[in-house]
TORKOL-4160 file (C-alpha; in steps of 0.2 Angstrom, whole numbers, padded with zeros to 4 digits, m for minus):
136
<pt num="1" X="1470" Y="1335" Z="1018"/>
<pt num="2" X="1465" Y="1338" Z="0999"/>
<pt num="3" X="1456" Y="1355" Z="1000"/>
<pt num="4" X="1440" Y="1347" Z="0989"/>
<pt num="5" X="1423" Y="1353" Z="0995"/>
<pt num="6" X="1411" Y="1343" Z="1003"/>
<pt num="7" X="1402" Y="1344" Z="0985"/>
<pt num="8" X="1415" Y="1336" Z="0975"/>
<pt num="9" X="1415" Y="1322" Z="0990"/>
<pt num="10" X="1397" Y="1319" Z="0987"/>
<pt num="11" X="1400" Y="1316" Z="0969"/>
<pt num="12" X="1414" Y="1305" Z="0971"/>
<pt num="13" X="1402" Y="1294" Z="0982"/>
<pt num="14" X="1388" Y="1294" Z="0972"/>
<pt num="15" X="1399" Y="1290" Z="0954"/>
<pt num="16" X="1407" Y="1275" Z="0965"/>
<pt num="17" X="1389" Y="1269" Z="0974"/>
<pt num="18" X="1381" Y="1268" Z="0956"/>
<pt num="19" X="1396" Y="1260" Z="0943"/>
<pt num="20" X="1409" Y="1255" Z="0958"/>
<pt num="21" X="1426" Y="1259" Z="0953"/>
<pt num="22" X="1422" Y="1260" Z="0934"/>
<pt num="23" X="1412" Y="1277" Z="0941"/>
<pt num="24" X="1430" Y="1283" Z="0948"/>
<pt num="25" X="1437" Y="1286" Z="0930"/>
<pt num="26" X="1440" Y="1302" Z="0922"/>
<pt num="27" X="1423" Y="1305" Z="0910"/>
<pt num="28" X="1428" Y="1316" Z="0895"/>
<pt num="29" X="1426" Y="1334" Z="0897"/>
<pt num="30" X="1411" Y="1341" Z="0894"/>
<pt num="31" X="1411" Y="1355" Z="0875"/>
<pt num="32" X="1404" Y="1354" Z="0859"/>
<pt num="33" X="1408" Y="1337" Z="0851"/>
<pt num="34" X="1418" Y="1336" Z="0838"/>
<pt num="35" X="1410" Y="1328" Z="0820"/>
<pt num="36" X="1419" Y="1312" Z="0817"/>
<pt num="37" X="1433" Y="1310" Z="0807"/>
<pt num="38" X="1434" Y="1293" Z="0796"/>
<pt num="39" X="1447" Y="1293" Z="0780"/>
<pt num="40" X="1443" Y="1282" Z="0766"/>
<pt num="41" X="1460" Y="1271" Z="0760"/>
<pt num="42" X="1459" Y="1281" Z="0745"/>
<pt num="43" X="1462" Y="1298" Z="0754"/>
<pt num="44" X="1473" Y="1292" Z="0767"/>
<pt num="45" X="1484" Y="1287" Z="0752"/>
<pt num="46" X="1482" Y="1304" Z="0747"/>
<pt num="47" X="1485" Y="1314" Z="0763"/>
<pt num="48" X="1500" Y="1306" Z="0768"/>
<pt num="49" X="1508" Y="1308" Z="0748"/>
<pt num="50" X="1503" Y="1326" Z="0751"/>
<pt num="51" X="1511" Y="1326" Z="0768"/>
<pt num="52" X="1528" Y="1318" Z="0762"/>
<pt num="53" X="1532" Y="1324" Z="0747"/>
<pt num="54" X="1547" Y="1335" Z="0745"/>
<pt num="55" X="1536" Y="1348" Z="0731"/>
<pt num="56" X="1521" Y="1351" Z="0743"/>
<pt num="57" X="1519" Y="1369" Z="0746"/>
<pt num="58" X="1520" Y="1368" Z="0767"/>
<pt num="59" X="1503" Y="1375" Z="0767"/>
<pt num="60" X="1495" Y="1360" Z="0760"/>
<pt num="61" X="1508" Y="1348" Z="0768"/>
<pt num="62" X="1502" Y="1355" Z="0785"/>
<pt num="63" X="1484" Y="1352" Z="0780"/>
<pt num="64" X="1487" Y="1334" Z="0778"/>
<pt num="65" X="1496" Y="1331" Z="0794"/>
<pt num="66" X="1481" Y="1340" Z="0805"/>
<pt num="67" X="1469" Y="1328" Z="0795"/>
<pt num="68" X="1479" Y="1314" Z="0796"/>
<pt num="69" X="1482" Y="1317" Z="0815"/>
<pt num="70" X="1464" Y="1320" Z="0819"/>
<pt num="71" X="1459" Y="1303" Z="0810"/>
<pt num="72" X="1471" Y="1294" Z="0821"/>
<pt num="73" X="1461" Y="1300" Z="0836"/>
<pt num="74" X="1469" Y="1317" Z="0842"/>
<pt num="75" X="1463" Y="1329" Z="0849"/>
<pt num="76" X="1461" Y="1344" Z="0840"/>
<pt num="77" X="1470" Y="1354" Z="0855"/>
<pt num="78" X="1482" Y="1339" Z="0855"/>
<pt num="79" X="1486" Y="1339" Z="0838"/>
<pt num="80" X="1491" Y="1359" Z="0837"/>
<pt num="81" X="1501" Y="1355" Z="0853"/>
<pt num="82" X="1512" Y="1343" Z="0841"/>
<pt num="83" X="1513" Y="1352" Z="0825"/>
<pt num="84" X="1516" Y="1370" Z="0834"/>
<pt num="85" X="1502" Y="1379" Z="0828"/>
<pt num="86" X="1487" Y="1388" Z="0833"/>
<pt num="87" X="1472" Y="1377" Z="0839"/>
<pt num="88" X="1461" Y="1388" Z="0829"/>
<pt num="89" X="1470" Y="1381" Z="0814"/>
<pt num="90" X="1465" Y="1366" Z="0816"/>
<pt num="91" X="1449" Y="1369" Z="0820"/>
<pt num="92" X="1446" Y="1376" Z="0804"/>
<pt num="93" X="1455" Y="1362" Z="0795"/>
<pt num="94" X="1450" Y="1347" Z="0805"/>
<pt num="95" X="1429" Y="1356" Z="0798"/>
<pt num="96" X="1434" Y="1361" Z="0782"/>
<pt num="97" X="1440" Y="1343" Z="0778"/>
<pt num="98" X="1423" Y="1335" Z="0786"/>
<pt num="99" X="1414" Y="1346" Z="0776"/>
<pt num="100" X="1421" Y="1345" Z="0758"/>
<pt num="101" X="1434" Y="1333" Z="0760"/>
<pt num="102" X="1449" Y="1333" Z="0750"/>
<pt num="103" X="1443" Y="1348" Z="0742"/>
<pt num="104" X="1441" Y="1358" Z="0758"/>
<pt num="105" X="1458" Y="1360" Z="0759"/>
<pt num="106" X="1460" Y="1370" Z="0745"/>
<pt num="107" X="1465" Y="1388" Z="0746"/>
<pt num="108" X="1449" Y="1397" Z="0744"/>
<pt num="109" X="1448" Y="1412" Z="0731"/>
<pt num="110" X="1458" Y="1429" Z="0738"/>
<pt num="111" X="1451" Y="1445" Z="0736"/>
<pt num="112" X="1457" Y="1456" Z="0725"/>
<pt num="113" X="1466" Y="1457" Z="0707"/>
<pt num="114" X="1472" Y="1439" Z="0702"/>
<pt num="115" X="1493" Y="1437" Z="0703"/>
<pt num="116" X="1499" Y="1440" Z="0684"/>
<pt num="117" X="1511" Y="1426" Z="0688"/>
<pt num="118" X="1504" Y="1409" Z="0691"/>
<pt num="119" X="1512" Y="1400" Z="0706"/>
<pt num="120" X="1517" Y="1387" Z="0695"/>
<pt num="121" X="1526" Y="1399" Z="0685"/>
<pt num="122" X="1534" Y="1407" Z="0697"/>
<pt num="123" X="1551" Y="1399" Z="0695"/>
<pt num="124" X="1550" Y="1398" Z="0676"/>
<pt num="125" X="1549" Y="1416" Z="0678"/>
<pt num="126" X="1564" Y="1417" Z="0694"/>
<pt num="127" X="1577" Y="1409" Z="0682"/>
<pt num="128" X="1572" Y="1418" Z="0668"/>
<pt num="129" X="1574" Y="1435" Z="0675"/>
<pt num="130" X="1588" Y="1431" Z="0687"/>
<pt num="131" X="1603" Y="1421" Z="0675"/>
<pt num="132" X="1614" Y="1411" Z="0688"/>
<pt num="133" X="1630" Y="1417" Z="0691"/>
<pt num="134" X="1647" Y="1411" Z="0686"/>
<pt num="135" X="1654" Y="1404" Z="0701"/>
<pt num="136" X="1674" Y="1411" Z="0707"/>
């Protein structure tokens, strides 16, 4: 009638004979525990004015959001389901941040020679090269 083996019967019975119907619940799944993820007032202040901001690079904006979601109690698998991105990605967010904090979610050094422009620069340099044009 439900296709479970006799196995998954016998566990059933046992879970209920020992906690009654509190040993019918879903127990989480078993994996590698996640470290825990508590924000001080001070950095949820400043991951959610990172998050909202109009300036924030998107990079950093994203970074905020998977901190601030994981700190509410997601999932790290639930949280890329709702930002569309990778679960690996935030994985290696959700431990940098645990690991340096706000700092960890800074761009580390890249390889190679440094830009000659400075990102913040950049459009110092756009408008300079590139004068707007008359409109008509």
């Amino acid at each position: 009638m439900f296709e479970v083996t006799s196995a998954t019967v016998a566990q059933w019975r046992g879970r209920f004979a020992v906690r009654r119907p509190a040993g019918l619940a879903d127990e989480p799944r078993a994996g590698r525990p996640k470290a825990g993820l508590v924000l001080t007032g001070a950095e949820r202040a400043e991951l959610t004015r990172w998050a909202r901001r109009a300036k924030t690079a998107q990079f950093p904006a994203l970074r905020a959001k998977i901190v601030l979601r994981c700190a509410e109690g997601g999932t790290n698998k639930q949280v890329a389901t709702e930002l569309g991105i990778a679960q690996a990605t935030v994985n290696r967010w959700r431990a940098r941040f645990v690991e340096d904090r706000l700092d960890g979610l800074a761009d580390e050094p890249r390889p190679g020679r440094p830009p000659s422009v400075l990102l913040d620069r950049v459009e110092e340099h756009l408008l300079a090269e590139c004068p707007s044009r008359p409109l008509g």
